[in-house]
Backbone as JSON, one array per atom type, in Angstrom:
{
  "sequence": "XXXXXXXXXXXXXXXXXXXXXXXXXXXXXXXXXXXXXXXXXXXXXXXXXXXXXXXXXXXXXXXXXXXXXXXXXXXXXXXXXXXXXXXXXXXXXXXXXXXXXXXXXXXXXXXXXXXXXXXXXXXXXXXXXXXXXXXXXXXXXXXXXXXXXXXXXXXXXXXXXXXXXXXXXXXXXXXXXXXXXXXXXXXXXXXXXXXXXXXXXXXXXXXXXXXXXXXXXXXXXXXXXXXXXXXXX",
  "N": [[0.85, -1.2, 0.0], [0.41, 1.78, -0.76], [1.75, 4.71, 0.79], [0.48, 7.77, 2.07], [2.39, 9.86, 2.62], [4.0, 9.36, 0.48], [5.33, 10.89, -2.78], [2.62, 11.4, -5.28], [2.35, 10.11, -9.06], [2.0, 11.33, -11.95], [1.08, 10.74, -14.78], [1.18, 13.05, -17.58], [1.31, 13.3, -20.03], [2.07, 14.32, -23.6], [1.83, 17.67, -23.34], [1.09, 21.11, -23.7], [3.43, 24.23, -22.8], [2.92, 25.89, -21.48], [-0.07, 26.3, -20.4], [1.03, 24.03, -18.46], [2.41, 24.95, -17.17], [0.83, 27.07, -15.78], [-0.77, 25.33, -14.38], [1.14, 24.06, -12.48], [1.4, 26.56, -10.76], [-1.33, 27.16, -9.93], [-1.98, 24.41, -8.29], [0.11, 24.8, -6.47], [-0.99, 27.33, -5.59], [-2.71, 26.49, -4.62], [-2.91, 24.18, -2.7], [-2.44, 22.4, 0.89], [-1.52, 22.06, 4.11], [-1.89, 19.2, 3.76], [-1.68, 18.11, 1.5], [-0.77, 15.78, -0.92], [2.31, 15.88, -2.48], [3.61, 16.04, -5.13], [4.76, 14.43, -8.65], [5.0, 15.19, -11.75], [4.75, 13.78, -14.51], [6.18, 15.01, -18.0], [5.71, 15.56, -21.79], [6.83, 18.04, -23.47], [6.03, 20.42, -26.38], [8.24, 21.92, -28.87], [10.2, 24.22, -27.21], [11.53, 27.19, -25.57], [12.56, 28.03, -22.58], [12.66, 30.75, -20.01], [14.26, 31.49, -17.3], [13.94, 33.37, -13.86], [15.04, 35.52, -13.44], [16.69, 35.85, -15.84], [19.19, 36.19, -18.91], [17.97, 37.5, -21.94], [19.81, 37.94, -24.06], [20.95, 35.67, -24.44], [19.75, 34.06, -25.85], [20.08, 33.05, -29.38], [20.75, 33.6, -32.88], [19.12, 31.44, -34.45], [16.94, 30.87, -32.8], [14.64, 32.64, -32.96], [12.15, 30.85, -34.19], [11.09, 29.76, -32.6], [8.79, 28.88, -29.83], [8.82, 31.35, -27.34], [9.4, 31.4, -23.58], [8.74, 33.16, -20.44], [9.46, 32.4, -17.21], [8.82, 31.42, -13.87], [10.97, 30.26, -12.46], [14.49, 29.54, -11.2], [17.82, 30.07, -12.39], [18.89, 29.74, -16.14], [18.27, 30.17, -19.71], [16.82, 27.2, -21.22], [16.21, 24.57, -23.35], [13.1, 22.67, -24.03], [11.28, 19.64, -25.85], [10.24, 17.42, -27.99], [11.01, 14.19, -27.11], [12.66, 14.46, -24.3], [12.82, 13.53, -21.36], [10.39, 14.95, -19.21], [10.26, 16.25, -15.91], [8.04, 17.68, -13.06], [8.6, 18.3, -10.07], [6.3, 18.88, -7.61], [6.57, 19.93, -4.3], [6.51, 19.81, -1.03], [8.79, 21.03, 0.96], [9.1, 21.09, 4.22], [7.32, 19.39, 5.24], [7.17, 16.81, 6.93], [8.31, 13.42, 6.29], [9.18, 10.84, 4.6], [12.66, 10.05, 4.79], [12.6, 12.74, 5.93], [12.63, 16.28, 6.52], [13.45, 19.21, 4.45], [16.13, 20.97, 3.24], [16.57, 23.38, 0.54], [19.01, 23.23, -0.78], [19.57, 20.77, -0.85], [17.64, 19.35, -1.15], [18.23, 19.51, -4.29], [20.37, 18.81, -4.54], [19.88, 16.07, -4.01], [17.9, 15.57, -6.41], [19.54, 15.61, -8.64], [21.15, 13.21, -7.82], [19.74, 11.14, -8.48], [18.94, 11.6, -10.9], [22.04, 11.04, -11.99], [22.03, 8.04, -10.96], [20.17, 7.24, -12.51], [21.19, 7.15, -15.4], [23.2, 5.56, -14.45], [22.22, 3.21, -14.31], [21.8, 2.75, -17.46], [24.81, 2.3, -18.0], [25.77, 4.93, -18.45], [28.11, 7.62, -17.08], [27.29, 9.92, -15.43], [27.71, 13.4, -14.28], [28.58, 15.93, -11.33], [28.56, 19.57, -11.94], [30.35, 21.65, -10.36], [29.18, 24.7, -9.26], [27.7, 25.04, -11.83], [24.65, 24.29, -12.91], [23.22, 21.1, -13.19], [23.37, 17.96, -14.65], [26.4, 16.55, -16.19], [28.16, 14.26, -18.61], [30.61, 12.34, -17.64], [33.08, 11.15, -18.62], [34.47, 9.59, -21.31], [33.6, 10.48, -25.01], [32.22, 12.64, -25.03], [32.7, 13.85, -22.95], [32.0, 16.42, -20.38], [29.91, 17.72, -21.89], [26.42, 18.54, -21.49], [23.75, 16.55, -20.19], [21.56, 17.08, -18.71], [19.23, 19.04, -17.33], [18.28, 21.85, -14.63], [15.5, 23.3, -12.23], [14.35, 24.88, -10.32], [11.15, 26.71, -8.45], [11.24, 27.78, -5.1], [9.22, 28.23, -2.86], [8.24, 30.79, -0.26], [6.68, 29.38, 1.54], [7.8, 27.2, 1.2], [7.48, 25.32, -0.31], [7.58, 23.59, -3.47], [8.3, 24.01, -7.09], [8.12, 23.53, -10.65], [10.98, 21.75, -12.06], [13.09, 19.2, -13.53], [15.01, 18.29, -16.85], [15.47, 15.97, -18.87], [17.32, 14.51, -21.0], [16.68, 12.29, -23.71], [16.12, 11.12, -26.71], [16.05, 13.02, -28.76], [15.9, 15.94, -31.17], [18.7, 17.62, -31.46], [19.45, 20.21, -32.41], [18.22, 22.65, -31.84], [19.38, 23.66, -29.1], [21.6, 24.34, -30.02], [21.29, 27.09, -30.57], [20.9, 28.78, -28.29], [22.37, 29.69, -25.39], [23.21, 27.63, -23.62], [21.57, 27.35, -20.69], [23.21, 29.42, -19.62], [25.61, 29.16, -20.76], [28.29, 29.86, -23.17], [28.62, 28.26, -25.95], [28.45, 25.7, -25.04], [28.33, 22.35, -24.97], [25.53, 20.15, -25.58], [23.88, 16.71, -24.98], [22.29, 13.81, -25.74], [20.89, 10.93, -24.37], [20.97, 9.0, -26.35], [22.87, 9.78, -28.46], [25.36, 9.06, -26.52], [25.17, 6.31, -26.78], [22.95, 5.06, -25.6], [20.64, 3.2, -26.09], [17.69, 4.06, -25.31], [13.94, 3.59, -24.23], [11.41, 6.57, -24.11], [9.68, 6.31, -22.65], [10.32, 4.15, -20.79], [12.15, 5.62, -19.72], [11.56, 7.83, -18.08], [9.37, 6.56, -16.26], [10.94, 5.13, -14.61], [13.18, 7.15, -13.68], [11.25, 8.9, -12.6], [10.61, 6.59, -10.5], [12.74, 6.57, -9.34], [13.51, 9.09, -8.06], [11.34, 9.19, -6.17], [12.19, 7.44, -4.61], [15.38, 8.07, -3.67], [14.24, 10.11, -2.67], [13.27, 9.48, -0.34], [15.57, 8.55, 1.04], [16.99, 9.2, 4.01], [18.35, 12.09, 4.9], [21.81, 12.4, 6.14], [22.38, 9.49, 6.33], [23.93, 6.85, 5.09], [24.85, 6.75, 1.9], [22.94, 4.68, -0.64], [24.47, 1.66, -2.02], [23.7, 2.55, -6.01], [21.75, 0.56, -7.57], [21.22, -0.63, -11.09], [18.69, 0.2, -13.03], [17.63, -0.96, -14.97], [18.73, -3.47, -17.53], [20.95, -2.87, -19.55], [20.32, -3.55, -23.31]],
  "CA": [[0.0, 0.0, 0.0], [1.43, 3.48, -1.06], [2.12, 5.83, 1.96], [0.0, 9.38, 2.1], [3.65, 10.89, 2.39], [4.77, 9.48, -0.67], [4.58, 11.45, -4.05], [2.04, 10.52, -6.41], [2.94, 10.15, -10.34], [1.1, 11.45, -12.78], [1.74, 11.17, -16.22], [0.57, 13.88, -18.61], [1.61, 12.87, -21.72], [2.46, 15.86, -24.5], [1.3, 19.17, -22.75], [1.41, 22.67, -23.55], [3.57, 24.31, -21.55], [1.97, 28.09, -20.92], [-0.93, 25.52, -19.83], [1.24, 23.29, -17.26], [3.28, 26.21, -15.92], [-0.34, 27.81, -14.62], [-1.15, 24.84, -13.44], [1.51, 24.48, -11.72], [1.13, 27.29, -10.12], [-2.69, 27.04, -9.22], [-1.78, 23.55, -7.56], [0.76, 25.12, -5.19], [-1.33, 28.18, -4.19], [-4.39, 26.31, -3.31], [-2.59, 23.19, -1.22], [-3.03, 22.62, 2.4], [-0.28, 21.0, 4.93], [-2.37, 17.92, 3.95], [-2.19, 18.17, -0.03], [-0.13, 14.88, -1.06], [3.25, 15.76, -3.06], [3.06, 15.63, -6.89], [5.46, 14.6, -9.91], [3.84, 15.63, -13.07], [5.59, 13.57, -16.05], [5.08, 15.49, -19.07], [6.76, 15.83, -22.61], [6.32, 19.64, -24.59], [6.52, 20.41, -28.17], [9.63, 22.74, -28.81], [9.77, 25.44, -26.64], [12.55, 27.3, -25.06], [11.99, 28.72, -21.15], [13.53, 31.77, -19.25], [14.51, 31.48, -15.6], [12.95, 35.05, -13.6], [16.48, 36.61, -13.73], [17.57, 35.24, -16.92], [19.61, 37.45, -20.0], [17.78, 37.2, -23.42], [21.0, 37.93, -24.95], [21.24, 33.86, -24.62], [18.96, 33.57, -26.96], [20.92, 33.51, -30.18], [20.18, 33.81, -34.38], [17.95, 30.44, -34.56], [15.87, 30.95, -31.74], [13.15, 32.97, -33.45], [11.4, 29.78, -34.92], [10.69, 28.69, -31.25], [8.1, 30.03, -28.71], [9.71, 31.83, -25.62], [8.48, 31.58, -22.27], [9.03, 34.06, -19.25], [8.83, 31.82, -16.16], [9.47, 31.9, -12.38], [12.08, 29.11, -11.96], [15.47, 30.01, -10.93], [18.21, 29.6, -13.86], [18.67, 31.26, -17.08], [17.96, 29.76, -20.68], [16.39, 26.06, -21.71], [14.95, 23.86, -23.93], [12.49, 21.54, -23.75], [11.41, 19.24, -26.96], [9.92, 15.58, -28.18], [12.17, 12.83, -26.78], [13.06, 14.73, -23.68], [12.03, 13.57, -20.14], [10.71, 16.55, -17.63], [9.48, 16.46, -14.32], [7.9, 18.41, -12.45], [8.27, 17.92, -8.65], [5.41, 19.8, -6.0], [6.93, 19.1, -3.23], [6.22, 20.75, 0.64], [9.99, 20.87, 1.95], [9.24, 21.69, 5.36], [6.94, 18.21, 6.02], [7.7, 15.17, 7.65], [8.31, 12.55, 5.13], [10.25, 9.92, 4.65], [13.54, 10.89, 4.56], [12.83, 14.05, 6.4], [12.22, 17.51, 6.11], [14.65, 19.19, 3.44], [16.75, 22.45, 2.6], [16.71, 23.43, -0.48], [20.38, 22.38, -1.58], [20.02, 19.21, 0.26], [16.7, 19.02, -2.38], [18.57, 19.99, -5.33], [21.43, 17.61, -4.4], [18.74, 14.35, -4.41], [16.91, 15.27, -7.19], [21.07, 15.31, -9.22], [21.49, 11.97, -7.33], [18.33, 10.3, -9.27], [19.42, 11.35, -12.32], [22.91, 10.01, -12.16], [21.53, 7.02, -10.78], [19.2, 6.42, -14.05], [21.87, 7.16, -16.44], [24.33, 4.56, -14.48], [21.73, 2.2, -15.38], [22.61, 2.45, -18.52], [25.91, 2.07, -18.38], [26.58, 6.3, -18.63], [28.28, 7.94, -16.01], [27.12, 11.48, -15.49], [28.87, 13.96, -12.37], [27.95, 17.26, -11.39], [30.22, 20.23, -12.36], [30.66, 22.91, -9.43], [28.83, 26.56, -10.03], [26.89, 24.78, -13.43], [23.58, 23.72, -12.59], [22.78, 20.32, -14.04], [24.29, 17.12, -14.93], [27.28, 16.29, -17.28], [29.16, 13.56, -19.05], [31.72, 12.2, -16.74], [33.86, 10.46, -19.42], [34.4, 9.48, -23.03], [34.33, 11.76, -25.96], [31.38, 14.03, -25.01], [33.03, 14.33, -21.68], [32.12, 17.92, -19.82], [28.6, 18.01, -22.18], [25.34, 18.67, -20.38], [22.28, 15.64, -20.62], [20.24, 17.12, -18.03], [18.97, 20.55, -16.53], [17.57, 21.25, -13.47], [15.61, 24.71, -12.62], [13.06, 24.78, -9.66], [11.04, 27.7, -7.64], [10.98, 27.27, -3.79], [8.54, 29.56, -2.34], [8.8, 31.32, 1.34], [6.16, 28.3, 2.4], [8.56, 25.5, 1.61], [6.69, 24.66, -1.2], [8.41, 24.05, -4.48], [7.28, 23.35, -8.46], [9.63, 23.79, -11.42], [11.88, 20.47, -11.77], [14.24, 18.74, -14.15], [14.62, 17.82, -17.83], [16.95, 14.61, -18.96], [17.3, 14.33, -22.56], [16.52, 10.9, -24.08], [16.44, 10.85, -28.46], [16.07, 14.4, -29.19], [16.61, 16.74, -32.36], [19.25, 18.88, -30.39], [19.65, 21.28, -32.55], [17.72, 24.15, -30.73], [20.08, 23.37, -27.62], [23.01, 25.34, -30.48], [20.41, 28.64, -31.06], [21.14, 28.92, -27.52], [23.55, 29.56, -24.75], [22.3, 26.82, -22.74], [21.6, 28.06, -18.89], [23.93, 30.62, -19.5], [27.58, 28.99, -21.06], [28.06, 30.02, -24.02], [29.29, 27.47, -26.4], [28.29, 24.38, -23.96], [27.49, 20.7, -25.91], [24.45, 19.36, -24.88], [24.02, 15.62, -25.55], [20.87, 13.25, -25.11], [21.41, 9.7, -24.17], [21.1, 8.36, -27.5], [24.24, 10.41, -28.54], [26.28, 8.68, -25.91], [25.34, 5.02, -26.6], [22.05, 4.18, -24.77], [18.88, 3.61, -27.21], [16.8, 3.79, -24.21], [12.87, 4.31, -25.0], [11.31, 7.38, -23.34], [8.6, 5.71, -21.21], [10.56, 3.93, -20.0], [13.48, 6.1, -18.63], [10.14, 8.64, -17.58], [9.01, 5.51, -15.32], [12.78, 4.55, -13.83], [13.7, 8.29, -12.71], [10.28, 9.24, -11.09], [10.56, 6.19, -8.95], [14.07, 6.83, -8.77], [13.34, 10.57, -7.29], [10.74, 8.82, -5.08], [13.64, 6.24, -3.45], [16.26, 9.38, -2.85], [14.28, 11.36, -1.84], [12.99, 9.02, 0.81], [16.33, 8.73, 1.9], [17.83, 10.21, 5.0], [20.1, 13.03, 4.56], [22.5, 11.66, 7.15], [22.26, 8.52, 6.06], [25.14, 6.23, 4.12], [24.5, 6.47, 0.16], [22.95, 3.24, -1.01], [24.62, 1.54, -4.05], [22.81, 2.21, -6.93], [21.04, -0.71, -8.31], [20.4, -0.7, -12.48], [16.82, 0.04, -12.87], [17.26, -1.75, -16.5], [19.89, -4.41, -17.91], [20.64, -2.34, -21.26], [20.41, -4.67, -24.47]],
  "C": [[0.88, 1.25, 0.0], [1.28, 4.3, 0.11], [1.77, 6.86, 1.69], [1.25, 10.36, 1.75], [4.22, 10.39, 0.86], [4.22, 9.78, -1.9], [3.75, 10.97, -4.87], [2.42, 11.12, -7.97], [2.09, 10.43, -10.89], [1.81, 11.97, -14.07], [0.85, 12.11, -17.2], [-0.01, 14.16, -19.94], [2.36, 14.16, -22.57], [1.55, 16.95, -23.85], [1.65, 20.45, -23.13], [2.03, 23.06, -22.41], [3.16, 25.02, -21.39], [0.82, 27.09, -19.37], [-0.53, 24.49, -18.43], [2.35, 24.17, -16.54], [1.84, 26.69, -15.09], [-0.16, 26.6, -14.27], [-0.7, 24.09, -12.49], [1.7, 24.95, -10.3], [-0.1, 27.84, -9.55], [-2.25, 25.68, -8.47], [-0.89, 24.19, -6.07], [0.0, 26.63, -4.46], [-2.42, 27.64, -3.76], [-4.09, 24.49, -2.34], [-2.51, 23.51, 0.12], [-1.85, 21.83, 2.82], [-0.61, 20.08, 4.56], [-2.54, 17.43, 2.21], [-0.77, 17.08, -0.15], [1.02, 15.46, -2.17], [2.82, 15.27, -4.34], [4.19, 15.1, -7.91], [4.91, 14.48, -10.9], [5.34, 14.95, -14.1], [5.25, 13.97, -17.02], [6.39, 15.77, -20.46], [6.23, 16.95, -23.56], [6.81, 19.95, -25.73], [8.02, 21.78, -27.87], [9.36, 24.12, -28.02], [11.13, 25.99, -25.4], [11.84, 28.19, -23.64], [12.9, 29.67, -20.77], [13.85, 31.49, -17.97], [14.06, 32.69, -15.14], [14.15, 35.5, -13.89], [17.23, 35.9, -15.15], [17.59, 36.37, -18.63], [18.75, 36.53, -21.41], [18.82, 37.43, -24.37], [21.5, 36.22, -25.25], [20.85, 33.26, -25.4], [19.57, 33.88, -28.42], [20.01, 33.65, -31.59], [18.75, 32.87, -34.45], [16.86, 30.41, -34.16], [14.54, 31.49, -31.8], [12.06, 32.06, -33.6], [11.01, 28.69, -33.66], [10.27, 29.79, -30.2], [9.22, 30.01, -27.48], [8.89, 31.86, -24.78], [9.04, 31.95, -21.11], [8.69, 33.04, -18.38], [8.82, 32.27, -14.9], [10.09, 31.12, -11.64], [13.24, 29.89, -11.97], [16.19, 29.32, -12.53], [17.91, 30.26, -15.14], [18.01, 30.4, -18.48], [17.74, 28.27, -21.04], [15.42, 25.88, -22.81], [14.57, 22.97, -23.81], [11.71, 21.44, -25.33], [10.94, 17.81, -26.65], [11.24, 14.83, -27.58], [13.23, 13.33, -25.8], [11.88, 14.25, -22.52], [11.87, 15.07, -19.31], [9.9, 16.12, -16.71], [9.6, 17.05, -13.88], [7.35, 18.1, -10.93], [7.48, 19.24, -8.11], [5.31, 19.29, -5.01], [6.48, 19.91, -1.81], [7.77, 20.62, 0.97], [9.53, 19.98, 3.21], [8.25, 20.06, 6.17], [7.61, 17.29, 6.05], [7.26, 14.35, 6.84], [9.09, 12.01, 5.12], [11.69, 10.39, 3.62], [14.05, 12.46, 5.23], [12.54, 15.56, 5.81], [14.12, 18.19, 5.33], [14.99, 20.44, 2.99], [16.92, 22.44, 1.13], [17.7, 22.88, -1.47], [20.28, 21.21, -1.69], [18.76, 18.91, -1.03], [17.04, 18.39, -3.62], [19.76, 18.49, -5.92], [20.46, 15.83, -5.2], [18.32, 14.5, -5.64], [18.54, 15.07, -8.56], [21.16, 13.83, -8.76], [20.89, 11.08, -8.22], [18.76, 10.28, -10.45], [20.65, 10.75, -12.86], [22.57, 8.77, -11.68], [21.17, 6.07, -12.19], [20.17, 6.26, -14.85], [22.93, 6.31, -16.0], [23.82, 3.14, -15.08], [21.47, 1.51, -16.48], [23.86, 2.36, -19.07], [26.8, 3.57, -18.54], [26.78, 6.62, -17.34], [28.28, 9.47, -16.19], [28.3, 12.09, -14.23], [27.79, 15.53, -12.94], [28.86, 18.23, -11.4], [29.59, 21.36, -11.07], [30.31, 24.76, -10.12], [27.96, 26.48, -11.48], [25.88, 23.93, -12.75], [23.31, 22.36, -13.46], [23.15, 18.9, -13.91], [25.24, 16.93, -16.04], [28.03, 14.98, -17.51], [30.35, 13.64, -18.31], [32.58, 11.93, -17.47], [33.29, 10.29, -20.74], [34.28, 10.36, -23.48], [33.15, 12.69, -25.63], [31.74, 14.46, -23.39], [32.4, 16.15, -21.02], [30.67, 18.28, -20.82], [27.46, 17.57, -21.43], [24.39, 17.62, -21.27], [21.19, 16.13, -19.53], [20.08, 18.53, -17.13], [18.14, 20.7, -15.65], [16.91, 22.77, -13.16], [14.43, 24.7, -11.61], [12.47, 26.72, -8.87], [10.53, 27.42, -6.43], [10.22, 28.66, -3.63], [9.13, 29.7, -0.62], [8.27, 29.95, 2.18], [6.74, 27.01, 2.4], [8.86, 24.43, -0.07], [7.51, 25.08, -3.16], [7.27, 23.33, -6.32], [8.58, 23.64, -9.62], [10.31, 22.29, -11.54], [13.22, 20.15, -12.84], [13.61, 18.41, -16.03], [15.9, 16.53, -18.09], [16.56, 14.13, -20.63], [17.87, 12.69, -23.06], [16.96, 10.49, -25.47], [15.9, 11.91, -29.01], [16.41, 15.24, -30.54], [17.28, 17.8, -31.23], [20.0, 19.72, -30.78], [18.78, 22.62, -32.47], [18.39, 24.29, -29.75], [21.41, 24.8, -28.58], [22.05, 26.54, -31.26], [20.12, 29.15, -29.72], [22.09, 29.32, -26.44], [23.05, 28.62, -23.52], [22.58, 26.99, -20.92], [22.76, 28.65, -18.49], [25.3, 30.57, -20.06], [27.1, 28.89, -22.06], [28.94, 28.78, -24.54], [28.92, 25.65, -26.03], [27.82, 23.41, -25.09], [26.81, 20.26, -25.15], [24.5, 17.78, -25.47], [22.81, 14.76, -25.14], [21.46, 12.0, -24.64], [21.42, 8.7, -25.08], [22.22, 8.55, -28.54], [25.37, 9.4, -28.09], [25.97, 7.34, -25.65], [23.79, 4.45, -26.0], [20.98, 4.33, -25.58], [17.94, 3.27, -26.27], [15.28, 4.22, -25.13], [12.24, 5.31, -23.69], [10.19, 7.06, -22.46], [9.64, 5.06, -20.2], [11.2, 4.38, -18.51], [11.99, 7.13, -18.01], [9.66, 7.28, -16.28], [9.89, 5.63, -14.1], [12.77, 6.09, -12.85], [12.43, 8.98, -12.06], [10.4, 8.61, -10.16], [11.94, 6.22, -8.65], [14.29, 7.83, -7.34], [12.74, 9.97, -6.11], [11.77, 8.21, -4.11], [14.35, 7.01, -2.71], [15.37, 9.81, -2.21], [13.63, 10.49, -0.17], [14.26, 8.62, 1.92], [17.13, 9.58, 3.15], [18.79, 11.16, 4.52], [21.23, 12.57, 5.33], [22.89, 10.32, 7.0], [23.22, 7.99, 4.95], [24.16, 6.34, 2.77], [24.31, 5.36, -0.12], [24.15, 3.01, -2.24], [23.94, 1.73, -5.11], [22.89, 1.02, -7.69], [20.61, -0.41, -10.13], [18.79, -0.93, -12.44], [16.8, -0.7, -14.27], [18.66, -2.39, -16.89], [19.92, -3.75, -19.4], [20.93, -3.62, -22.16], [21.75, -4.57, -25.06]]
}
């Protein structure tokens, strides 16, 4: 039986985003201490996002031929696109939940953990680079290129929305009509790039209940091993 404290999944399917940014943001202003934790799986046609403090100078020549969207996530320039995973965690910090109540870093940290997790499961080894929001290629030849962006808004009540994207079998050229979350020049790479013909349900499955597992972990608490959520072919 599933636990009240633990998030429930909901898949979306293809969504507008204008349409799942409000709602969003109608979900987190009308929850109650008692409103159950959300991850919204959802995949959006081409569409590049702003962070609130983020330079439109990032936006380069190409970029016309793709809607823009002003948000209120931290972080500067993204895209999101077919054959990209995103989630969107609505989480409460501040309750008691397995695992504990959670600072923002200490958040930010887990929800990075999940995603290298998924991608060891296939055999890639991501890392996280210091002062660059995201994940990157630990090794081999796309070494130091970004597969996954991360971009949330915590409010004063605890309460957060905003989440991650993890690029699966992508056209990723809109990622170079960009300066992607602010470095100019940066290689983005999906996971079909770097060897893994994963399909996108699946990995969408794997790293929600991935997120769910971390985040139920203790902060304090020894790092499990990660376990392969899939034996790649």
């Amino acid at each position: 039986m599933t636990s009240p404290t633990t998030p429930e999944i909901r898949h979306l399917g293809v969504a507008d985003y204008d349409t799942t940014f409000a709602a969003m943001r109608a979900f987190t202003d009308a929850r109650t201490p008692d409103t159950r934790d959300q991850l919204w799986i959802v995949e959006h046609a081409p569409v590049f996002t702003l962070g609130l403090a983020a330079d439109r100078g990032h936006l380069l020549a190409g970029a016309t031929a793709i809607p823009v969207v002003q948000t209120d996530r931290g972080g500067e320039v993204t895209y999101h696109g077919p054959g990209q995973v995103v989630i969107y965690l609505l989480m409460d910090l501040r309750r008691n939940k397995p695992g504990g109540k959670l600072y923002a870093r200490q958040f930010v940290h887990k929800i990075e953990q999940a995603i290298i997790n998924v991608l060891g499961a296939y055999n890639l080894v991501g890392e996280r680079i210091e002062g660059a929001p995201g994940i990157y290629m630990a090794d081999g030849p796309k070494r130091g290129a970004k597969i996954a962006a991360l971009g949330l808004k915590v409010r004063g009540s605890g309460c957060t929305y905003h989440g991650l994207s993890l690029n699966v079998a992508m056209d990723l050229a809109p990622f170079s009509w960009i300066n992607p979350c602010g470095y100019a020049g940066l290689e983005t790479v999906d996971m079909r790039t770097v060897g893994a013909h994963a399909q996108l349900a699946d990995v969408q499955q794997q790293l929600a209940e991935e997120l769910i597992r971390v985040l139920a972990v203790p902060v304090d608490a020894p790092a499990p091993v990660p376990q392969p959520a899939v034996q790649p072919e």
